[in-house]
N, C-alpha and C positions, 0 to 999 in steps of 0.2 A: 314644441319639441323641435330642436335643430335635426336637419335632414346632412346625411352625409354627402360627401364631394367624393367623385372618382374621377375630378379631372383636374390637371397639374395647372402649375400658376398661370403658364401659358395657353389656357385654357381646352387642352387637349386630353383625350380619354386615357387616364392610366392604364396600362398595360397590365392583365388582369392577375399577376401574381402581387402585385402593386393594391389592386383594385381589392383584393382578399385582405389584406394589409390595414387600408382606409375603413374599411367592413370591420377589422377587428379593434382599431384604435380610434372609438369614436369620444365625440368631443363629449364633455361634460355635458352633461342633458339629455344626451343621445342616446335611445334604444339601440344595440347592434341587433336583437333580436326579433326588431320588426322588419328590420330589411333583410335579414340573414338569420333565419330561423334554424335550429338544429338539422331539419327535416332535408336541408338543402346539403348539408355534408355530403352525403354519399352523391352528389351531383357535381359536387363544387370542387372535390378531392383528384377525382378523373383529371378535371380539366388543368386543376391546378401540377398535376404531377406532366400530364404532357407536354404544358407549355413551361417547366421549370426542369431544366437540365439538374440531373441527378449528383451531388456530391460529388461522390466517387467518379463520378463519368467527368465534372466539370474541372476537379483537381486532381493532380499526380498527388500520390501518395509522399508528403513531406518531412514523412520519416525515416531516416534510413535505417535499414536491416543492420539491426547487431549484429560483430560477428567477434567471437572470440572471447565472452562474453555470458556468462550465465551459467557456467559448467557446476558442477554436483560436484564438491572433493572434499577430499577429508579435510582441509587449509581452513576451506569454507567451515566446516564445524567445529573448528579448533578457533576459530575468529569468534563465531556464534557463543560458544560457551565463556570464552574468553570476557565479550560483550556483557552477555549475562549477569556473570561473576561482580563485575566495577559497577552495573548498573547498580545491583542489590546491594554491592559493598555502602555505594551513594545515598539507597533509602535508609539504610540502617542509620547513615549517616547525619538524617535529617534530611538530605537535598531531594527535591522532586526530577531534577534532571541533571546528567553528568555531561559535562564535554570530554568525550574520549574518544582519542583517535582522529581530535581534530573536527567532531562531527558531536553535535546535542545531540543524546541520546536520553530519553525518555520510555515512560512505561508502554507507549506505540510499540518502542523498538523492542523493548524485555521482552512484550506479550509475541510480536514478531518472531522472534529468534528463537523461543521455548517453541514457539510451536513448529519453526522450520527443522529443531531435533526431535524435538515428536516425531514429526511425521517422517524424519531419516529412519528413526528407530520402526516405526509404523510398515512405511511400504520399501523397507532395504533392501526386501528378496526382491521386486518386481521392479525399483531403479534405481540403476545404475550409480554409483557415487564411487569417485577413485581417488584412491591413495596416492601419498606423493610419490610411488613406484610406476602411477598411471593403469595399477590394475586395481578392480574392482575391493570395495572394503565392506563387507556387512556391519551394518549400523544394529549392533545390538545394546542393550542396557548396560550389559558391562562394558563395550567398547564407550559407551558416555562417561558410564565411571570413573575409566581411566582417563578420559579427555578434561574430565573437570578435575583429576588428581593433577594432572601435566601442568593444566592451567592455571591449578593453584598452586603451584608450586613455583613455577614463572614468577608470577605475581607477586607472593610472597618473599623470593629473591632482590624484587625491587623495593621492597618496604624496608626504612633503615631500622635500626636497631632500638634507637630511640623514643620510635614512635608507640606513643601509649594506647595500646588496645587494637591497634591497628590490623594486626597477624591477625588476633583474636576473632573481631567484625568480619576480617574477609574471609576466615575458614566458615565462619556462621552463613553469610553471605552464599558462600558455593553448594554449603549445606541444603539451604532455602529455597537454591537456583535448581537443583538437580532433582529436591525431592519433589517443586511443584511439578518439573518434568514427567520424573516417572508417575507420577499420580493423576496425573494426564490433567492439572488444575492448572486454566489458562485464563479466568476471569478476572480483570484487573483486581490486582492488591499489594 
């Protein structure tokens, strides 16, 4: 059986967060658990956290704070449903995923967005969500109703005239979008 090394090329002792390291990345043939039995954890853990500066302590935080960024509004659910609406119009379509908006959108994003108006309609008494007035809008069933009327009607304005069945798919589509909503059915399909 090969015996492990805790000292570097230049023949010197690893520095023991190093030393825990060679302990776990032993060579082919090599027990780690005859040198480094389970039992030694709670021994080995101590030592290892003292002499190893902490994440958080050893980096600044590399992310910067959003700011301006993340807000609740009604834009935001009129985009959501809007989303919705093209994604399912795309399934009916045959497609597994749309690009819309510049952005692949897939059943991640449907199942996403159904559920961020759920839960508008869900908790609208207790947060906050504002209108393009900047004053607050309760997220009720009927205010979705009319968001998926608005946004099929949008929609529908952009589809020409020519197009066969088109109207037709995407009023189905909004149909499909709104009711797995209100029925609270968020399992991919």
């Amino acid at each position: 059986m090969a015996t492990a090394t805790f000292k570097s090329e230049a023949g010197e002792l690893l520095p023991f967060p190093e030393r825990i390291v060679a302990m776990n990345s032993a060579p082919p043939g090599f027990d780690t658990e005859t040198d480094s039995p389970p039992g030694f954890l709670p021994f080995l853990m101590p030592l290892h956290e003292a002499l190893t500066p902490r994440q958080a302590e050893a980096h600044p935080d590399l992310r910067p704070v959003p700011h301006g960024v993340g807000q609740r509004t009604l834009a935001g659910t009129r985009a959501a449903v809007r989303t919705v609406i093209r994604y399912r119009d795309g399934v009916l379509n045959g497609h597994g995923a749309s690009l819309l908006d510049g952005y692949m959108e897939d059943l991640a994003t449907d199942r996403i967005y159904r559920l961020m108006i759920a839960q508008r309609i869900k908790h609208s008494e207790k947060v906050e969500i504002l209108g393009d007035d900047g004053k607050p809008v309760v997220h009720t069933p009927e205010l979705i109703t009319r968001r998926f009327d608005e946004e099929l009607d949008r929609l529908l304005a952009d589809i020409p005239a020519d197009a066969n069945g088109e109207a037709a798919r995407m009023r189905e589509a909004r149909r499909i979008s709104e009711a797995l909503i209100l029925r609270g059915e968020f399992t991919p399909a």
